[in-house]
C-alpha positions in Angstrom: -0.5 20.4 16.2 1.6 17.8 17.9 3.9 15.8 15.2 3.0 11.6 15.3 5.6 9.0 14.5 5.7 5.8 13.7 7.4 3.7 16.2 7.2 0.0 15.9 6.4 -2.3 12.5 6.1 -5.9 12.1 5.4 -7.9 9.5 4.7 -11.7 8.3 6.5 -13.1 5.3 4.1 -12.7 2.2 2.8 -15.9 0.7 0.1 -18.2 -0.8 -1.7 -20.4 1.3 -0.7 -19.5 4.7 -2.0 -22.4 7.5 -1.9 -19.4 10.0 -5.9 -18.3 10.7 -6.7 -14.7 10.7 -6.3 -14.6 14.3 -2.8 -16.0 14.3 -1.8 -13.9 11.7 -2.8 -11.0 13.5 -1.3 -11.7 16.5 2.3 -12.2 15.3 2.2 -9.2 13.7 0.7 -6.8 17.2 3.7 -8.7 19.0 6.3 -8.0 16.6 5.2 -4.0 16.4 5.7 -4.4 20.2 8.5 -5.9 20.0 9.6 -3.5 17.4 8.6 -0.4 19.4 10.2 -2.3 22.5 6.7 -1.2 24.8 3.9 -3.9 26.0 0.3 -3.8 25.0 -0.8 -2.3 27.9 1.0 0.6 26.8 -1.6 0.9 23.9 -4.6 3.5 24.5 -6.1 2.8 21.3 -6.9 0.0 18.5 -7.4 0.3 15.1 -8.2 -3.1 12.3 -8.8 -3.2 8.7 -10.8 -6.3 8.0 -13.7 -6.8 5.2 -17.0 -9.2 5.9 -16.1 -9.7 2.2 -12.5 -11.1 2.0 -13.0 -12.5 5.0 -16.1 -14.7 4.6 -17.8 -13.6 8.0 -20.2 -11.0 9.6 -18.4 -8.4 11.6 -15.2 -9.9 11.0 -13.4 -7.0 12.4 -14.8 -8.7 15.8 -13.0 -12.2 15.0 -9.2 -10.6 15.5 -9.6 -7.7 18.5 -8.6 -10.1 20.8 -5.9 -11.3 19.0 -4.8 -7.5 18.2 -4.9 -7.1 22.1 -8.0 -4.8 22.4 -9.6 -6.4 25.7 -10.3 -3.3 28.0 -9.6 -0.7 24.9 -11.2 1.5 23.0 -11.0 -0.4 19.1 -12.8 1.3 15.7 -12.3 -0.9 12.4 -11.5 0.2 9.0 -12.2 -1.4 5.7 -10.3 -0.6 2.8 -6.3 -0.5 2.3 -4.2 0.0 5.3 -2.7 3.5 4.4 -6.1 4.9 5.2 -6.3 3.1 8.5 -2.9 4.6 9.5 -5.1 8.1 8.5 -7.9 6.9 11.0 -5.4 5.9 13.2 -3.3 9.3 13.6 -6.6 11.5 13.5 -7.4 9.8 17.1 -4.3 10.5 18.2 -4.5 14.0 17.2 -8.0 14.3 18.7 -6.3 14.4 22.0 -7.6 11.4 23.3 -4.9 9.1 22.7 -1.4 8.7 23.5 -0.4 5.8 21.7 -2.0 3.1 18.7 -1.9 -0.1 17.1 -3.1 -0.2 13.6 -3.6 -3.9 12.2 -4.4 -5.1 8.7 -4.7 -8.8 7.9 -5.7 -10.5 4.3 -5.9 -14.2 3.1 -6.7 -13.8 -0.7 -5.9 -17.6 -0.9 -9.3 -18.2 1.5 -11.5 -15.4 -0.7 -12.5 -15.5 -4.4 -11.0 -12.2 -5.9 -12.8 -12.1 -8.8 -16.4 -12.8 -7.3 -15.4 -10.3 -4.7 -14.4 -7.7 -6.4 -17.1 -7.8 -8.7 -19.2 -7.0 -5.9 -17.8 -3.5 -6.0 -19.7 -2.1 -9.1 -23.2 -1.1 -9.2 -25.7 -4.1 -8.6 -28.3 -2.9 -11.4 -26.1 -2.8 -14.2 -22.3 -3.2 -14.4 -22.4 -6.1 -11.7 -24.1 -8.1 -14.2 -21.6 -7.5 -17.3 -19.5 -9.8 -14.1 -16.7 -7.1 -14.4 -13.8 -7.2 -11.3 -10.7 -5.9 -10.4 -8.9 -7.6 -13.5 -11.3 -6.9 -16.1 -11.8 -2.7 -15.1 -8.3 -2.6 -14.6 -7.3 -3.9 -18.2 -10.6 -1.1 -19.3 -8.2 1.8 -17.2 -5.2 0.1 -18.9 -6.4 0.4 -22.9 -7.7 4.1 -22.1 -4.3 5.3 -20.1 -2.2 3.5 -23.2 -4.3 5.0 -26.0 -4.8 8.8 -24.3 -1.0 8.9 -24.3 0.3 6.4 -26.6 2.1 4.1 -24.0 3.4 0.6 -25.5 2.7 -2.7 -23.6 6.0 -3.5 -23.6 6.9 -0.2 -21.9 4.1 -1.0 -18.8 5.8 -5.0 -18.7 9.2 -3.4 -17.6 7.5 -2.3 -14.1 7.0 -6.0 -13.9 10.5 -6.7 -14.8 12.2 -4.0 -12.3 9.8 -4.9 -9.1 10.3 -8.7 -9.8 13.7 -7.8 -9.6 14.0 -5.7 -6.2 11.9 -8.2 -4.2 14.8 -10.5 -4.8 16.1 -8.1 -2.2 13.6 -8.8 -0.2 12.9 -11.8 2.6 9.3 -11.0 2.7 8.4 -10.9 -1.1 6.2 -13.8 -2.8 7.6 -13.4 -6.1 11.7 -12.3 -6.4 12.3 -13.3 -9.8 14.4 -12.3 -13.0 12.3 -11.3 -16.1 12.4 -9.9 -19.2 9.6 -7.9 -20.9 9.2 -10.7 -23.7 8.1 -12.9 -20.2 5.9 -10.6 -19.1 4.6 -10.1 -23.1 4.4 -13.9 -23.6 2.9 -14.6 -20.1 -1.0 -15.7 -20.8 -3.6 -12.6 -21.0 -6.1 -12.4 -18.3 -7.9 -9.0 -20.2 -6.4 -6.9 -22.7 -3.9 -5.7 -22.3 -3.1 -7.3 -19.2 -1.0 -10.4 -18.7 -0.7 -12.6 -16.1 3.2 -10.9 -14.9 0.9 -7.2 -15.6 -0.8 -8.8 -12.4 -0.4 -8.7 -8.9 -0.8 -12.2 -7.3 -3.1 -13.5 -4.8 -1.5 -13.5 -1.6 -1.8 -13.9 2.4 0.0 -12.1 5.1 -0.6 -8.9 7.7 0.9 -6.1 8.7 1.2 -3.3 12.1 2.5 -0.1 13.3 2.8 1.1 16.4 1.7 5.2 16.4 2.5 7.6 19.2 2.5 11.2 19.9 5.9 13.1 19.4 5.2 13.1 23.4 5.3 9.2 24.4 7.3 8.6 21.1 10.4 10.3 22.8 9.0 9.0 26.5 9.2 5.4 24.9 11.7 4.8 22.6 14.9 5.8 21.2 15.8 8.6 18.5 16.6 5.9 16.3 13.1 4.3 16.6 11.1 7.5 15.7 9.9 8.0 12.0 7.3 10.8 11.6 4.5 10.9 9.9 5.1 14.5 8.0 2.1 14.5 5.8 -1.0 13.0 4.3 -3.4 13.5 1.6 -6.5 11.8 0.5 -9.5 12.1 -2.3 -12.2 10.1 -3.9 -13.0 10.1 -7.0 -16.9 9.4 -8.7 -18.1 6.0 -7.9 -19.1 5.3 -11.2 -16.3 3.9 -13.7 -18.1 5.9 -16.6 -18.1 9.3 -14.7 -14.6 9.5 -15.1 -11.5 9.7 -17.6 -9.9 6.8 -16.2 -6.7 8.1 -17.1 -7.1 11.1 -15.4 -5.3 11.1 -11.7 -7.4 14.2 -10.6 -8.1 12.5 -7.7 -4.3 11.8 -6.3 -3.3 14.9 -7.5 -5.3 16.6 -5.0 -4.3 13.8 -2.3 -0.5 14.6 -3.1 -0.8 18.4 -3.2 -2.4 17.9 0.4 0.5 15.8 1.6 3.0 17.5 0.3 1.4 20.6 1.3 1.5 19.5 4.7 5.1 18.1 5.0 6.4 21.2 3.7 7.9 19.2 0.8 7.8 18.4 -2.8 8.2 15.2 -5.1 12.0 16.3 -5.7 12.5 15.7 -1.6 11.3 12.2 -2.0 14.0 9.8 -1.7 12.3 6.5 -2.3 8.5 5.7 -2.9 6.1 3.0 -2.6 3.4 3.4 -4.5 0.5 0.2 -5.3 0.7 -1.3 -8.5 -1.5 -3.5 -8.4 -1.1 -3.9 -12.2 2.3 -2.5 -14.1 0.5 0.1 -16.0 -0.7 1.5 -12.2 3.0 2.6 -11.5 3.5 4.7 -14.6 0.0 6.3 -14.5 0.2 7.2 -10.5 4.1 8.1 -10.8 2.6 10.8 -12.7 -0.3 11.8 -10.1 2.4 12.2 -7.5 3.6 14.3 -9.8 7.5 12.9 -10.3 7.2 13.7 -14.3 4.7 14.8 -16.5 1.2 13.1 -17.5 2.3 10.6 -20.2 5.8 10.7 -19.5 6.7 7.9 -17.1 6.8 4.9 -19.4 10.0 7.3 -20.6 11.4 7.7 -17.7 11.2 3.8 -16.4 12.9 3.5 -19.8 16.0 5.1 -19.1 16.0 3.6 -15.4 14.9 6.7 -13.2 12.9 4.7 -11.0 15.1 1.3 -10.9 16.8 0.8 -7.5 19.9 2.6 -8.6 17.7 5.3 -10.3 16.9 8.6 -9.3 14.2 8.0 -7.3 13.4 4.0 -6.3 10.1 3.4 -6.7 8.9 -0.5 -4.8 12.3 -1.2 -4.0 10.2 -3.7 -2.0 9.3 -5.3 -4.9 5.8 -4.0 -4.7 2.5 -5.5 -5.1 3.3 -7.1 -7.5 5.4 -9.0 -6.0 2.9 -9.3 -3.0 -0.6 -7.9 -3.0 -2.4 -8.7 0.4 -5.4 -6.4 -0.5 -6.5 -4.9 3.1 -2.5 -4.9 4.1 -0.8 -3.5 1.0 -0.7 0.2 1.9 0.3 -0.2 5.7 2.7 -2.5 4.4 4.8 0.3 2.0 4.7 2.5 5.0 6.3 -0.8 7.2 8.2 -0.8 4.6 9.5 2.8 4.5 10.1 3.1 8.0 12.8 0.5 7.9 14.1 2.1 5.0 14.2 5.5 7.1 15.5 3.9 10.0 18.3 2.2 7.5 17.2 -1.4 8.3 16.1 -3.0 5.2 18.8 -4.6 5.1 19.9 -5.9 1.0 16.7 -3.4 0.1 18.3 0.1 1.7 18.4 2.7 -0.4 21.5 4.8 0.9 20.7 8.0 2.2 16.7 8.4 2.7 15.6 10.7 4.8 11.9 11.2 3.1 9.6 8.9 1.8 6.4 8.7 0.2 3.8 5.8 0.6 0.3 5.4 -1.5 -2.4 3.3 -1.7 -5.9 3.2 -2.9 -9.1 2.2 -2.5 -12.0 1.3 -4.9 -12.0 -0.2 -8.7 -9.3 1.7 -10.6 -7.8 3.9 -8.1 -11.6 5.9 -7.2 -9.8 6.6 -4.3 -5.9 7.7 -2.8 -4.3 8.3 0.5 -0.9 9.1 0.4 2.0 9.7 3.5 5.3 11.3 3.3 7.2 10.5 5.8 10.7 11.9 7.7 13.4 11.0 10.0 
């Protein structure tokens, strides 16, 4: 199977109440992947969008940005759900031989949608729709059942707040660089028990692309330095229904790790640095452990003794992650932006010296139903 790599990224600079429409948005980003890459559009065989009719207040939406992602005369598809699986959808087309080269684009403006209405439309229309449950609300339910199973301490969940709030002061694009303590996070005001408003990712615009290629045009295109592969990738769903599950069981990223570390030929103790969606603190610890960097329980522990800070053993967000900016649709493709740079050694105050491998994650559904996750290589 020929090997894919990543080859151009761009980004916008995360932030409430961008004046850019969707279409602008996604257009700065295709140009800056191009740019990034250093190829032209019409060098592109294939297009592939993340948009929701949802979050983005429109029918079809995914048709209101393929111009402005440069699809005129090529062949598009559209995926909704978090970016990492559109990267998925995006290499699978390029390993079904019938491209060369693709643009994958995510764009979000949570500041335009109603998160909580939204995501409330997520959960079964007979019966838990109309307890008016969301994102926030099942998340702190995931939260109470992950902290009672094995006895993790809200103060131990608010120091992921505290160290990602941290890191994206090391980052240009980040919403929310800021220093914190845990009694900030413990006296910020409760949205659902046991989460707080600094437990909390925050609503946020902003898009994100890559620019995918065969190992073929890759090395026909660009430089050595430009190329980071895409070494492996796992995904699994979970059951639909919150109540047919343990919520603090991570059965169903265990089995999307195993696939992609299976695949890269590589284990959790090759991963230099990892970005992994928090959308809520307690979301690190509980998915730390389904990528299986310590033991079920045991990573409230180990973000005690600073294991995962910057300067830890393994850097987990050292973006800042989403909690320090959560543009739903773009979060995922934008960890794997994000680790490229860090692969290629551009992230400038964010590098984390010597990375070579890097693991991305991100999920959709209510509560982490469902995982895809990347390693990736120089």
């Amino acid at each position: 199977m020929e090997r894919v790599a990543v080859i151009g990224v761009g980004q916008t600079k995360y932030e409430q109440g961008k004046r850019e429409t969707f279409h602008e948005l996604v257009f700065e980003v295709a140009t800056k992947a191009l740019e990034d890459a250093g190829i032209e559009i019409t060098q592109i065989d294939n297009i592939v969008t993340v948009s929701s009719d949802f979050w983005d207040g429109r029918t079809i939406s995914s048709m209101a940005v393929q111009d402005a992602a440069g699809a005129y005369g090529k062949d598009i598809t559209t995926v909704e759900g978090d970016g990492t699986f559109a990267a998925l959808y995006g290499m699978m087309r390029i390993l079904s031989g019938g491209f060369g080269t693709t643009l994958v684009v995510s764009h979000h403006k949570g500041t335009e949608s109603n998160m909580n209405g939204i995501t409330n439309t997520s959960f079964d229309p007979l019966v838990e729709r109309k307890l008016g449950i969301d994102a926030v609300s099942s998340g702190a339910l995931q939260a109470r059942r992950y902290m009672s199973k094995y006895g993790i301490l809200e103060e131990q969940s608010a120091l992921v707040s505290v160290k990602n709030h941290g890191n994206a002061k090391r980052n240009p694009l980040a919403m929310l660089p800021m220093d914190i303590t845990v009694d900030d996070v413990m006296n910020s005001p409760m949205l659902a028990s046991p989460l707080k408003k600094l437990d909390c990712s925050p609503v946020t615009d902003g898009a994100c692309a890559l620019v995918l290629a065969t190992e073929r045009q890759a090395k026909k295109l660009t430089t050595l330095a430009k190329r980071v592969w895409l070494k492996g990738v796992g995904h699994c769903t979970d059951a639909y229904r919150l109540g047919d599950r343990d919520l603090a069981d991570t059965r169903a990223l265990k089995d999307a790790a195993r696939k992609a570390y299976e695949m890269a030929g590589a284990g959790p103790a090759d991963v230099d640095l990892a970005e992994v969606y928090d959308a809520f603190s307690y979301m690190e610890l509980m998915w730390l452990e389904g990528l299986g960097f310590c033991d079920d329980g045991m990573a409230a522990e180990y973000m005690e003794r600073g294991a995962f800070n910057f300067d830890g053993d393994l850097p987990v967000n050292p973006s800042g992650g989403r909690l320090s900016a959560n543009p739903v649709q773009v979060a995922g493709l934008a960890e794997m932006a994000e680790c490229v740079l860090q692969l290629r050694g551009e992230a400038g105050e964010r590098q984390v010296e010597g990375a070579g491998t890097a693991l991305a994650h991100g999920i959709n559904g209510m509560c982490g139903q469902a995982h895809c996750v990347w390693i990736l290589g120089k």
